[in-house]
TORPA-4810 file (N, C-alpha, C, O; in nm, 3 decimals):
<nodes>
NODE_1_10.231_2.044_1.952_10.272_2.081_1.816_10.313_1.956_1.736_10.295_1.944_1.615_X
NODE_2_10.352_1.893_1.791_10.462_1.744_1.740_10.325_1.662_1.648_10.322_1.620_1.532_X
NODE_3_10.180_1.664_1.801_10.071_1.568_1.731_10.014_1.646_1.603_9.979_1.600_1.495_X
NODE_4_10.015_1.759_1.643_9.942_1.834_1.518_9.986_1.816_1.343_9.918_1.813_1.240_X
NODE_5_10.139_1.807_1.370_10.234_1.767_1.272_10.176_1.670_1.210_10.121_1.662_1.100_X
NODE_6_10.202_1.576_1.321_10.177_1.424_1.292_10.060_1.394_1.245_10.064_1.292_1.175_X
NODE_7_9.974_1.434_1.253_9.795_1.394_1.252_9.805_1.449_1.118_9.786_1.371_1.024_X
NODE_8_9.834_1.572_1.094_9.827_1.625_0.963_9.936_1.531_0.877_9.972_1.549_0.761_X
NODE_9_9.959_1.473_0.927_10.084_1.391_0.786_10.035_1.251_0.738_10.064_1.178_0.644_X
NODE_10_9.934_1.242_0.859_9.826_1.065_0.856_9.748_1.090_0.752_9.730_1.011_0.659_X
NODE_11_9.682_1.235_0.768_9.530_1.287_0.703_9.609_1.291_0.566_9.595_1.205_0.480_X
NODE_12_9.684_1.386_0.555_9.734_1.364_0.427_9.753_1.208_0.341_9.710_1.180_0.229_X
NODE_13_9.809_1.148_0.408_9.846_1.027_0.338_9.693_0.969_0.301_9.646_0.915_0.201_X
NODE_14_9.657_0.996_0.390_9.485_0.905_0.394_9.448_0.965_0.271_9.429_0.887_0.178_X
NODE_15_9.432_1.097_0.248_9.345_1.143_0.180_9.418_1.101_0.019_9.343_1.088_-0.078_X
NODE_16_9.585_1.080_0.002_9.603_1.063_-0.138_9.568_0.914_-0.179_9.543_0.888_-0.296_X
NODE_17_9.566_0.827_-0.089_9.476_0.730_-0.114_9.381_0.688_-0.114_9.364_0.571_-0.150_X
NODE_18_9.262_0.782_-0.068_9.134_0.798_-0.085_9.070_0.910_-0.188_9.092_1.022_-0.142_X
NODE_19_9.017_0.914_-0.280_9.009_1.032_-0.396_8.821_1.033_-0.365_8.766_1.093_-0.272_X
NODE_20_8.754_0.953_-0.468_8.597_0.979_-0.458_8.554_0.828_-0.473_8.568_0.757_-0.572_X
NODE_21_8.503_0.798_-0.360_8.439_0.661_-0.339_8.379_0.589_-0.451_8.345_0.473_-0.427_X
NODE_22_8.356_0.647_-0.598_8.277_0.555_-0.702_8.465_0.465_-0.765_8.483_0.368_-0.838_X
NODE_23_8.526_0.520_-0.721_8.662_0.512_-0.828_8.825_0.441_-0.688_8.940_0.398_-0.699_X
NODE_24_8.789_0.452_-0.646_8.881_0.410_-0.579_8.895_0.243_-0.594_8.793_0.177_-0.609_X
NODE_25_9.011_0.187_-0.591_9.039_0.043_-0.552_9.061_0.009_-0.471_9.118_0.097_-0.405_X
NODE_26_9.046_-0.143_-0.383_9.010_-0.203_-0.222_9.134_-0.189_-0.174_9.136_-0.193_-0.051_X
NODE_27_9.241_-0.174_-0.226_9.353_-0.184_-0.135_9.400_-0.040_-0.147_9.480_-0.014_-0.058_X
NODE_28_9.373_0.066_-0.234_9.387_0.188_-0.198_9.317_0.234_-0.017_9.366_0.279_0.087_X
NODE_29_9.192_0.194_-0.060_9.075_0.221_0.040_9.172_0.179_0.175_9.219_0.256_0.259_X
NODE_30_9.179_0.104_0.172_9.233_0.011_0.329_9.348_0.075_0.350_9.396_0.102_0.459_X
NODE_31_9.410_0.110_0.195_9.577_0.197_0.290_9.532_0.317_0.336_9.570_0.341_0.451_X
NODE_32_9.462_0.402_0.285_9.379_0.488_0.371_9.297_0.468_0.489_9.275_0.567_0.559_X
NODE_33_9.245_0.352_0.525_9.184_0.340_0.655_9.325_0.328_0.771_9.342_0.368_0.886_X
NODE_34_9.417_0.245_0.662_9.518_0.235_0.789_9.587_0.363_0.831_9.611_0.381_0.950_X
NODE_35_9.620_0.459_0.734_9.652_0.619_0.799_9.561_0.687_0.855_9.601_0.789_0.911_X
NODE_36_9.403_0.656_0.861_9.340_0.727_0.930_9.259_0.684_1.070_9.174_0.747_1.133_X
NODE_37_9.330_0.530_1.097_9.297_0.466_1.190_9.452_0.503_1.272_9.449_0.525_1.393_X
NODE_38_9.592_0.509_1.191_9.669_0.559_1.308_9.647_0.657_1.352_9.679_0.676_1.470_X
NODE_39_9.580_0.767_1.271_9.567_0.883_1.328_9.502_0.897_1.426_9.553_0.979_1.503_X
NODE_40_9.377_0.840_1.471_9.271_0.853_1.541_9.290_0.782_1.662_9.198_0.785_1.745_X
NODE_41_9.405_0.712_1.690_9.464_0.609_1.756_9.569_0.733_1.850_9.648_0.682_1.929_X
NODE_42_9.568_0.886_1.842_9.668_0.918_1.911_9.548_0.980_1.993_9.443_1.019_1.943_X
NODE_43_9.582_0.982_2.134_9.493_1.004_2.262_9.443_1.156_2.228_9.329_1.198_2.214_X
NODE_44_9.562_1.219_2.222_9.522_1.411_2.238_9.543_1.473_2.077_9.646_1.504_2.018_X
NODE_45_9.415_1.477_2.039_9.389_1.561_1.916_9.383_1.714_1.939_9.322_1.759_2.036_X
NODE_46_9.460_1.810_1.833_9.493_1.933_1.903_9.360_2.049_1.862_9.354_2.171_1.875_X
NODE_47_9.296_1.985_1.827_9.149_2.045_1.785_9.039_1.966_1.730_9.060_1.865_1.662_X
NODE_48_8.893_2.020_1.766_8.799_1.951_1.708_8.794_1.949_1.588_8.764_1.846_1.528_X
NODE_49_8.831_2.088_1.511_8.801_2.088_1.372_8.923_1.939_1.269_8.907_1.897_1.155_X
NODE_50_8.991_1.916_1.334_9.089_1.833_1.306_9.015_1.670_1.342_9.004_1.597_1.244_X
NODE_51_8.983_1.634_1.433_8.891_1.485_1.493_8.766_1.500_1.390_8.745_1.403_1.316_X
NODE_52_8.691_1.599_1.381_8.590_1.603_1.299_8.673_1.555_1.127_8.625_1.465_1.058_X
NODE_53_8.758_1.609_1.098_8.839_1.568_0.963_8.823_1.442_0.956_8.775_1.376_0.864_X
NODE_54_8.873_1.402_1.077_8.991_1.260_1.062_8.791_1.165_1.060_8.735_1.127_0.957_X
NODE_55_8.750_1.157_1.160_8.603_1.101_1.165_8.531_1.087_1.021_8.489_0.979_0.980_X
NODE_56_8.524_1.182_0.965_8.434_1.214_0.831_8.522_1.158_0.733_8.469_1.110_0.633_X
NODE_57_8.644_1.157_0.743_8.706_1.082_0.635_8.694_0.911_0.640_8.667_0.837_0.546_X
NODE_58_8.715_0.881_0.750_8.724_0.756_0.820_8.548_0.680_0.778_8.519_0.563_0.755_X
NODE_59_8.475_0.780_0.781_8.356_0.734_0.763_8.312_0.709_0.604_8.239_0.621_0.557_X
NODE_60_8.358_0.779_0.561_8.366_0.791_0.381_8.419_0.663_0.347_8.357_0.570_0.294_X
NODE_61_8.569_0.665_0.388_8.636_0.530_0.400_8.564_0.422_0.355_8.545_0.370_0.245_X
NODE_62_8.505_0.390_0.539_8.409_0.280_0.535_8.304_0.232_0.456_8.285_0.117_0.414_X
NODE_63_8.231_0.341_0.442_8.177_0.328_0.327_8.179_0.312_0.195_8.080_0.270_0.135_X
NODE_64_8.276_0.340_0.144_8.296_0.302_-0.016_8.351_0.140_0.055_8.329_0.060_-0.036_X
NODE_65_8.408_0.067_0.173_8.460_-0.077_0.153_8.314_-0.138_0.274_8.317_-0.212_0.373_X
NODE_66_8.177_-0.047_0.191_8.103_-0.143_0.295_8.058_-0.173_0.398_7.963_-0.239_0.442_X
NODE_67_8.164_-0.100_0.444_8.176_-0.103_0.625_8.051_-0.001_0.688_8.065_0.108_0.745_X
NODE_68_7.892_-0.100_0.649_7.785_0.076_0.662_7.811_0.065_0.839_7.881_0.154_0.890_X
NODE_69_7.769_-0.013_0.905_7.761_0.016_1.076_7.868_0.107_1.086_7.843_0.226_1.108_X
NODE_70_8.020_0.054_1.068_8.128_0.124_1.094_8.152_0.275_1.016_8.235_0.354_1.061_X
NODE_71_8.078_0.306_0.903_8.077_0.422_0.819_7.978_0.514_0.886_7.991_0.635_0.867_X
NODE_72_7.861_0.459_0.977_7.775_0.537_0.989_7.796_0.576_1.158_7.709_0.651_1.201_X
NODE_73_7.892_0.538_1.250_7.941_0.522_1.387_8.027_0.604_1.389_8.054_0.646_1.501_X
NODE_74_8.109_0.663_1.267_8.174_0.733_1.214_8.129_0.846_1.202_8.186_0.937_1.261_X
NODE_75_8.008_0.876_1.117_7.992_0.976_1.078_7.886_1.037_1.184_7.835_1.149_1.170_X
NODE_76_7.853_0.928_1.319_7.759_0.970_1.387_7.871_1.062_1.501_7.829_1.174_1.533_X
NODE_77_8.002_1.019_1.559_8.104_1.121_1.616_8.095_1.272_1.485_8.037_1.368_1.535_X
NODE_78_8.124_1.287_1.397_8.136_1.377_1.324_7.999_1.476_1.353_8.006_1.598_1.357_X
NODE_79_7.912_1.420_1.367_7.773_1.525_1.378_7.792_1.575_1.479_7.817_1.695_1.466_X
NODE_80_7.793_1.523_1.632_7.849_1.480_1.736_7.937_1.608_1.782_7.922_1.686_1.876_X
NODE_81_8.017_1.602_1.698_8.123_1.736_1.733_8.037_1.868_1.655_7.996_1.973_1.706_X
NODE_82_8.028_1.826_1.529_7.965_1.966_1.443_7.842_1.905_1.363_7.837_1.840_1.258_X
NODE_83_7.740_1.952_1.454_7.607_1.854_1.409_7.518_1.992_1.299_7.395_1.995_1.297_X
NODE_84_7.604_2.097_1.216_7.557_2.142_1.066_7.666_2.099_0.951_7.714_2.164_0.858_X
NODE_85_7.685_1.978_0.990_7.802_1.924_0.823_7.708_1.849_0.791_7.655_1.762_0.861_X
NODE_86_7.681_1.881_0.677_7.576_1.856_0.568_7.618_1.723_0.506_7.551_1.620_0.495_X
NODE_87_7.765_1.752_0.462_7.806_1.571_0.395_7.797_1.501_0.513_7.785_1.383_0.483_X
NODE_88_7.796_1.513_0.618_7.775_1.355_0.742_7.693_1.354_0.760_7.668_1.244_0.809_X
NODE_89_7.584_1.429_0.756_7.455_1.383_0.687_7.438_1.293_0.584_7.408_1.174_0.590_X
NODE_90_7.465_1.380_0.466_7.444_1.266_0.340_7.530_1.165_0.321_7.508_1.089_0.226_X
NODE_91_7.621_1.149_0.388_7.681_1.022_0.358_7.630_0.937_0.502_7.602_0.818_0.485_X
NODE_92_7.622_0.973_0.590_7.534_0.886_0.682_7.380_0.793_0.640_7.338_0.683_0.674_X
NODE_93_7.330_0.901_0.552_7.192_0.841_0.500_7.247_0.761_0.369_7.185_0.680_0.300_X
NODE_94_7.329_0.788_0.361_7.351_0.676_0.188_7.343_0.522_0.270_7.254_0.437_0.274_X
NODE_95_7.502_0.531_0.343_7.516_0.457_0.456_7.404_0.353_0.492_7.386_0.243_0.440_X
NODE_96_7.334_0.411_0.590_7.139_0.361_0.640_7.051_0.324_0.501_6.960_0.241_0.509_X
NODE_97_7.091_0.404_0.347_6.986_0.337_0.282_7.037_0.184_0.261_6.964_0.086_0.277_X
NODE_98_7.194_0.178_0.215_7.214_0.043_0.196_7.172_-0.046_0.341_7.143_-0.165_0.327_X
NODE_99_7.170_0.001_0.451_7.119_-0.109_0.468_6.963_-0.159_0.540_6.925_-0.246_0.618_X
NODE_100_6.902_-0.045_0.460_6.799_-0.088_0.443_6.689_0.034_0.572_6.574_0.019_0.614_X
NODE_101_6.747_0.094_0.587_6.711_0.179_0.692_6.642_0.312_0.672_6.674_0.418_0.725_X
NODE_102_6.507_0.283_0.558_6.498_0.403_0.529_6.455_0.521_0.580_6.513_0.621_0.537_X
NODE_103_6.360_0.538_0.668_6.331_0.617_0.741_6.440_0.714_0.802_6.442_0.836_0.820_X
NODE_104_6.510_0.633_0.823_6.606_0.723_0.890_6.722_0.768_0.812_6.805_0.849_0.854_X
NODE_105_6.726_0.710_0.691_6.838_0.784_0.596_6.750_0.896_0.531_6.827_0.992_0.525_X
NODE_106_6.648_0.929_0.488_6.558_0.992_0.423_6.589_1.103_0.525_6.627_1.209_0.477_X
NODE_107_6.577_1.090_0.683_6.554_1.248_0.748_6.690_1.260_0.800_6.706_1.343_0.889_X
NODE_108_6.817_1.176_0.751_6.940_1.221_0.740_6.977_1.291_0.583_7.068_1.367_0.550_X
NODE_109_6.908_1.253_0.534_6.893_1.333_0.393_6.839_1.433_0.404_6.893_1.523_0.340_X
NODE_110_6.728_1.469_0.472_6.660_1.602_0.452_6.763_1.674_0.534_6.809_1.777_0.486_X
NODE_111_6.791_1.646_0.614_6.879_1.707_0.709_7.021_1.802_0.632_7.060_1.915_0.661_X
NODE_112_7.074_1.706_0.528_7.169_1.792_0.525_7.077_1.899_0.348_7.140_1.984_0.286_X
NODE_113_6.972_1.869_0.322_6.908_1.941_0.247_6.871_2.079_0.318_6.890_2.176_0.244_X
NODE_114_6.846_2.095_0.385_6.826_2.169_0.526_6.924_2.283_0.549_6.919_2.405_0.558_X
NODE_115_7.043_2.163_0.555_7.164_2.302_0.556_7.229_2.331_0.426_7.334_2.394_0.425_X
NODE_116_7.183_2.296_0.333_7.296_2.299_0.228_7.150_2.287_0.098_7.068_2.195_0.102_X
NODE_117_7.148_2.376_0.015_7.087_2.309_-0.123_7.152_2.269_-0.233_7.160_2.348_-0.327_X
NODE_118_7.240_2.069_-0.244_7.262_2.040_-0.322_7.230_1.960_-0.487_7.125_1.896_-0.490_X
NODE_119_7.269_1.961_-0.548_7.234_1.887_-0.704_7.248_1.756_-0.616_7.136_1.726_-0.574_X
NODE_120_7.319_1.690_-0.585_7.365_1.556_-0.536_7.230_1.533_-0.410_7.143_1.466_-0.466_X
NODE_121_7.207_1.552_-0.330_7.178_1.555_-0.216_6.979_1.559_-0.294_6.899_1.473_-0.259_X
NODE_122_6.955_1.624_-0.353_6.871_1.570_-0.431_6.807_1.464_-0.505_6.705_1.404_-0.539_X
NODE_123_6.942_1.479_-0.511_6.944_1.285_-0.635_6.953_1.202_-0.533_6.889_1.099_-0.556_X
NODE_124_7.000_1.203_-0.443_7.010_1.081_-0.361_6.889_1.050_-0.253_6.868_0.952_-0.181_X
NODE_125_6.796_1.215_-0.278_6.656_1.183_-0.146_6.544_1.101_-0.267_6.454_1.022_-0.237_X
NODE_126_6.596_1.166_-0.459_6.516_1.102_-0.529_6.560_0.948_-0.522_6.475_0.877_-0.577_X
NODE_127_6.664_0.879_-0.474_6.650_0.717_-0.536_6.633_0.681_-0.420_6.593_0.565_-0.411_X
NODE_128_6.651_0.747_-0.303_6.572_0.686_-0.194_6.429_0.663_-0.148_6.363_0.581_-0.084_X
NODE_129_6.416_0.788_-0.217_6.221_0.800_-0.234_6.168_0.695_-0.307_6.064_0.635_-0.281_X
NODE_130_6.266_0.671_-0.426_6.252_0.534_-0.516_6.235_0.364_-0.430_6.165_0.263_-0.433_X
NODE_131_6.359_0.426_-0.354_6.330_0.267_-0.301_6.175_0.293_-0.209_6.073_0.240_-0.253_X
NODE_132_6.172_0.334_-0.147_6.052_0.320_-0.058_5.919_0.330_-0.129_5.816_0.362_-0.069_X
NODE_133_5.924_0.295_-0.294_5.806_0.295_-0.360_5.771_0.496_-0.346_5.684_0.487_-0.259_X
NODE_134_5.777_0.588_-0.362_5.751_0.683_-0.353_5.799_0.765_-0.452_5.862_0.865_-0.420_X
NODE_135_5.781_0.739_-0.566_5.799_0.778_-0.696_5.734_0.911_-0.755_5.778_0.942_-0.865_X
NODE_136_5.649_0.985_-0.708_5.579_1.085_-0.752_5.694_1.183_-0.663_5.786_1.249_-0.710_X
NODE_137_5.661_1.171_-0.550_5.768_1.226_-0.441_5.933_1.233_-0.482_6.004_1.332_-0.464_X
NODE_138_5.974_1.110_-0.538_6.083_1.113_-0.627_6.109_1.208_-0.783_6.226_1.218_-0.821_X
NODE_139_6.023_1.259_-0.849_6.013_1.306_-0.955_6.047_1.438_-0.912_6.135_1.498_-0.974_X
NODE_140_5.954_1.528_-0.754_5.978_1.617_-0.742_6.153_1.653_-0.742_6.211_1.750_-0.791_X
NODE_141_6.202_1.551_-0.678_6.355_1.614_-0.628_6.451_1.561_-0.758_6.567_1.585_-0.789_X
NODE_142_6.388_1.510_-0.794_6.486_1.540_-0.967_6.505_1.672_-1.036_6.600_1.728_-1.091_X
NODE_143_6.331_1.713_-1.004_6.281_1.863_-1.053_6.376_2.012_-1.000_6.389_2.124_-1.049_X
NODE_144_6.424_1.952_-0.888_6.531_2.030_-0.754_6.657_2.003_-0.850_6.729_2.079_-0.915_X
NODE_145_6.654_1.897_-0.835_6.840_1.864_-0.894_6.824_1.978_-1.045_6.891_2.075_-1.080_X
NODE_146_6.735_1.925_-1.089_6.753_1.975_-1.241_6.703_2.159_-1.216_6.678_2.231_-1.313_X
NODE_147_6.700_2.188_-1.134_6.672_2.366_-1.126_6.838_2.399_-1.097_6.910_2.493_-1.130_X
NODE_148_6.859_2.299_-1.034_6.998_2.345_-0.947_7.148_2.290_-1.096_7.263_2.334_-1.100_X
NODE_149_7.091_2.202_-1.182_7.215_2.194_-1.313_7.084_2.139_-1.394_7.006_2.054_-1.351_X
NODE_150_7.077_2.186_-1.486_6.987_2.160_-1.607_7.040_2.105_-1.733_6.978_2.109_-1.839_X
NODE_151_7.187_2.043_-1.714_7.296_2.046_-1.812_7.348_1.881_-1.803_7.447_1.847_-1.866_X
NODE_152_7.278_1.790_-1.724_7.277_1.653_-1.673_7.156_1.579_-1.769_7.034_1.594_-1.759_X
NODE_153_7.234_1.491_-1.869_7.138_1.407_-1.925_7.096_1.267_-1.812_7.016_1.176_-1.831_X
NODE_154_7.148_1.283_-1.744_7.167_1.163_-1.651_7.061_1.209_-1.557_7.000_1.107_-1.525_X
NODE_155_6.992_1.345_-1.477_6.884_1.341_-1.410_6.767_1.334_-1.511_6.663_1.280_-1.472_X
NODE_156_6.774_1.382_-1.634_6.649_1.358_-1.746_6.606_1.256_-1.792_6.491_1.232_-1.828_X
NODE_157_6.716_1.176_-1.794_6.703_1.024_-1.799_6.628_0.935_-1.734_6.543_0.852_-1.766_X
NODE_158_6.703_0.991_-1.589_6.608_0.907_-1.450_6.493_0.958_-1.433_6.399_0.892_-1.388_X
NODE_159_6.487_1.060_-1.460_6.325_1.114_-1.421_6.229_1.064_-1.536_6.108_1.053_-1.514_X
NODE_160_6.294_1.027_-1.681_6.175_0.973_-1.791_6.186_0.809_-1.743_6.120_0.730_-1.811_X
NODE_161_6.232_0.779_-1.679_6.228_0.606_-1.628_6.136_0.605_-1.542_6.059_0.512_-1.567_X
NODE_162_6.083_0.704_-1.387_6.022_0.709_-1.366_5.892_0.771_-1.333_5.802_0.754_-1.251_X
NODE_163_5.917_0.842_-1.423_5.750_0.895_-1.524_5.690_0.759_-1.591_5.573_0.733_-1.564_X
NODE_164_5.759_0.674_-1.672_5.719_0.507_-1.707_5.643_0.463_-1.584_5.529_0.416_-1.589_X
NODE_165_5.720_0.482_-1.462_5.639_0.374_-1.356_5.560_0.458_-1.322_5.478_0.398_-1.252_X
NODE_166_5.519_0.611_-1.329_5.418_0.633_-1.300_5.287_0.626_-1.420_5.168_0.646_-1.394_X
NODE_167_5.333_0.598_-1.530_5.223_0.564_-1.629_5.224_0.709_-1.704_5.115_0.739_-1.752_X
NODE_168_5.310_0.787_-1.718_5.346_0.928_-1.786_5.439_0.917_-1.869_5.556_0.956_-1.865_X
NODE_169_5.363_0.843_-1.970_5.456_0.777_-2.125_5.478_0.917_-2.200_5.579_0.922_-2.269_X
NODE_170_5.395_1.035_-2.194_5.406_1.173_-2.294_5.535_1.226_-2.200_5.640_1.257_-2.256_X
NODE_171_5.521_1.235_-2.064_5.653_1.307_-1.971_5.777_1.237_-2.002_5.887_1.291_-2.016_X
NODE_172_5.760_1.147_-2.008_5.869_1.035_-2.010_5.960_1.087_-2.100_6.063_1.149_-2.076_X
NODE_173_5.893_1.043_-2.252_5.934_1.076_-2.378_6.009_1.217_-2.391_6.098_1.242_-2.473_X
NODE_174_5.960_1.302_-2.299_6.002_1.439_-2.301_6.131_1.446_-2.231_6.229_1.517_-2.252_X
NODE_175_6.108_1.359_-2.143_6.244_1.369_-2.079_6.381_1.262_-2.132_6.497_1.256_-2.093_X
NODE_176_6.328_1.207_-2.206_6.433_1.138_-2.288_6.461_1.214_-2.369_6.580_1.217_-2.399_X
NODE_177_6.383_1.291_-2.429_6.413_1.359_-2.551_6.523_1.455_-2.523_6.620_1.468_-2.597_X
NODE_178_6.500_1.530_-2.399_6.573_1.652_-2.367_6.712_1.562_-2.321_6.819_1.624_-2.319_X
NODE_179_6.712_1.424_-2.286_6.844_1.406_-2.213_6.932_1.326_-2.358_7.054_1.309_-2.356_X
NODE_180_6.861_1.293_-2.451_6.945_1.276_-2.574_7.023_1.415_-2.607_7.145_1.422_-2.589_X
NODE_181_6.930_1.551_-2.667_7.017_1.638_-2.649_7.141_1.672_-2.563_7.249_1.691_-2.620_X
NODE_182_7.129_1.679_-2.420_7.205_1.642_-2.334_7.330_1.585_-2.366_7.441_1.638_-2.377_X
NODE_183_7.285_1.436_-2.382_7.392_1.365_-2.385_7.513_1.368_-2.467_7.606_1.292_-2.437_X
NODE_184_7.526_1.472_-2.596_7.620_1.517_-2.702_7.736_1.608_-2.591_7.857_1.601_-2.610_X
NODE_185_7.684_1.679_-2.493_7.744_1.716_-2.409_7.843_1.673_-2.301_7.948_1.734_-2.279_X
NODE_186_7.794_1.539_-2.221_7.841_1.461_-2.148_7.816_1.376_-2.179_7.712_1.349_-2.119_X
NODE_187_7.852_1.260_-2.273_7.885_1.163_-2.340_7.783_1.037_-2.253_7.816_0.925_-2.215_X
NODE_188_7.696_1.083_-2.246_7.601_0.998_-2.134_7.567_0.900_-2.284_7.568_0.931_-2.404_X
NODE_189_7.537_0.768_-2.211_7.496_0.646_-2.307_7.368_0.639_-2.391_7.264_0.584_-2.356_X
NODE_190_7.395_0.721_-2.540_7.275_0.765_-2.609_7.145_0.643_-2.632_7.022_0.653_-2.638_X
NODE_191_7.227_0.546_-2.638_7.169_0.366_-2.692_7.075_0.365_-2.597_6.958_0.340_-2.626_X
NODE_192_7.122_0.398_-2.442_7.032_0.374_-2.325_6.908_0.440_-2.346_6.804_0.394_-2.299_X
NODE_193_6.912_0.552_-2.419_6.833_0.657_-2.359_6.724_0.602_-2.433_6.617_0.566_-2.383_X
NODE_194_6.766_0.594_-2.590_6.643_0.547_-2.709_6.587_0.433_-2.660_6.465_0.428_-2.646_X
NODE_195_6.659_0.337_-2.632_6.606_0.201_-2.578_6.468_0.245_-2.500_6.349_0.222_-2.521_X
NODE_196_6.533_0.312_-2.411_6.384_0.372_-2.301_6.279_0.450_-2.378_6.160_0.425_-2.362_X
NODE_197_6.329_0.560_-2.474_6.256_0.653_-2.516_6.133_0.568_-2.627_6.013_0.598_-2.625_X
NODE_198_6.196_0.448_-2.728_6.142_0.398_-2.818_6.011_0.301_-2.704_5.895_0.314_-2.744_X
NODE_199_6.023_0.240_-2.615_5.923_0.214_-2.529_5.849_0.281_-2.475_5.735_0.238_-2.460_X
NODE_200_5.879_0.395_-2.432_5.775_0.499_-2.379_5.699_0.565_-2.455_5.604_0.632_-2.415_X
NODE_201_5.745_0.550_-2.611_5.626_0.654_-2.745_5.580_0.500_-2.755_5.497_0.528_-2.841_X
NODE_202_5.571_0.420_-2.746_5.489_0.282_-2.779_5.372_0.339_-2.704_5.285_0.419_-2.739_X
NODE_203_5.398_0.260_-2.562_5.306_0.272_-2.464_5.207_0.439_-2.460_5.096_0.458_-2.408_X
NODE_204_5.269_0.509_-2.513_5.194_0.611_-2.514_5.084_0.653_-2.646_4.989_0.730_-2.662_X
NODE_205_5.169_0.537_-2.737_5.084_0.576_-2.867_4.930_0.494_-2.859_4.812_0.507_-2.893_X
NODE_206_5.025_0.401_-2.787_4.923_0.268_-2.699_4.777_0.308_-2.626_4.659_0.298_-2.658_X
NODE_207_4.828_0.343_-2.546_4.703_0.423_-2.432_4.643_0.562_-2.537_4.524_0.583_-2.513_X
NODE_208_4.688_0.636_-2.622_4.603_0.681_-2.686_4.503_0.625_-2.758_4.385_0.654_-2.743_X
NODE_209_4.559_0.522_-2.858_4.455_0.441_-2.945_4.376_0.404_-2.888_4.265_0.432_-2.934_X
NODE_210_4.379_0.321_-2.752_4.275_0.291_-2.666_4.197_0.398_-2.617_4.094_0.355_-2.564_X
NODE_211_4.208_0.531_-2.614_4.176_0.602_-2.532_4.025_0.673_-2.624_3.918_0.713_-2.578_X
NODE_212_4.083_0.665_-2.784_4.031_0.720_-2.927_3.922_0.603_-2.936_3.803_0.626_-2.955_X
NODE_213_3.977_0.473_-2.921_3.858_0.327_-2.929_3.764_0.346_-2.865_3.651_0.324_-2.909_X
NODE_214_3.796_0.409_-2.698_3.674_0.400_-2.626_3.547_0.506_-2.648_3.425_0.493_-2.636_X
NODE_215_3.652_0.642_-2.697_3.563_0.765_-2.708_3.469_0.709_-2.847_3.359_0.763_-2.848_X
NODE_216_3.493_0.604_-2.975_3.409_0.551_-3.064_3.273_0.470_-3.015_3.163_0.448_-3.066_X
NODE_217_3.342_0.433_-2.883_3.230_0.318_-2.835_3.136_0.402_-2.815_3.032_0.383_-2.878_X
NODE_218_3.146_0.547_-2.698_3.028_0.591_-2.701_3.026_0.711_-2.780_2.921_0.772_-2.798_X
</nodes>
């Protein structure tokens, strides 16, 4: 009873100094590794569902300070105990993409797609698909994210950036267009969007004229 106390008073502390990995600061992070490294430091944990906590947090941890081997060694005990948690999945494959590991973050990604259909978990198999040059394949799971919130100027955005690299200057445009609307909503960076959008009606007005030149030739 005493450890149970105790473990729960580490996790706690850990967790008010750990909030969401884009926002945290380095010495928050670390005072949280240090409550969740004492915790994990006591021999007899009074349940799995509790070691699985302390693991998955510990691994999050690491990861927002970097730590991918140690974030992903982490989150590989967490499967380990309960191998359908969907976030030690996806944060395992974020983990492996930084460092460079894609194959195997991609089917730690599908994996927790598998158990779980998230908006996030989408977006993250699309910029991984990105890195591995697989951009058509990437468009689809934007198409996922955006069935699953349609209210994100920020997936309309990314998906008219890479409609550009696929040479789909009319898609593009469309999807800038819809994520300007958007953006009055969630204050997403309108400047960005035109910047992109005013290049993509170029190139598209572009490849038409050429397209009208050639049909003159014959």
């Amino acid at each position: 009873m005493c450890n149970l106390i105790f473990i729960n008073y580490l996790l706690s502390k850990a967790n008010k100094f750990y909030t969401d990995e884009q926002f945290n600061k380095e010495d928050d992070l670390n005072q949280a590794l240090f409550y969740v490294n004492r915790a994990l430091s006591i021999e007899t944990f009074p349940s799995n569902e509790l070691l699985v906590e302390a693991y998955f947090l510990r691994g999050k941890i690491n990861l927002s300070l970097k730590n991918y081997i140690e974030s992903i060694l982490d989150l590989d005990k967490t499967i380990k105990i309960e191998n359908n948690h969907c976030l030690a999945y996806y944060y395992r494959g974020k983990a492996k993409k930084e460092l460079s590991f894609f194959d195997e973050a991609l089917e730690d990604i599908d994996n927790a797609i598998k158990l779980k259909s998230n908006k996030d978990f989408f977006i993250e198999r699309a910029f991984l698909k990105i890195k591995m040059k697989l951009f058509s394949r990437a468009l689809d799971d934007f198409d996922s994210a955006i069935n699953l919130d349609n209210s994100s100027s920020f997936i309309f955005y990314q998906k008219g950036i890479y409609e550009i690299e696929l040479g789909n200057y009319g898609e593009a445009v469309k999807n800038f267009d819809i994520a300007l609307k958007k953006s009055f909503e969630n204050n997403f960076d309108r400047e960005l969007i035109e910047i992109h959008r005013i290049f993509a009606e170029e190139k598209y007005i572009e490849n038409l004229q050429n397209l009208l030149n050639k049909n003159k030739l014959f």
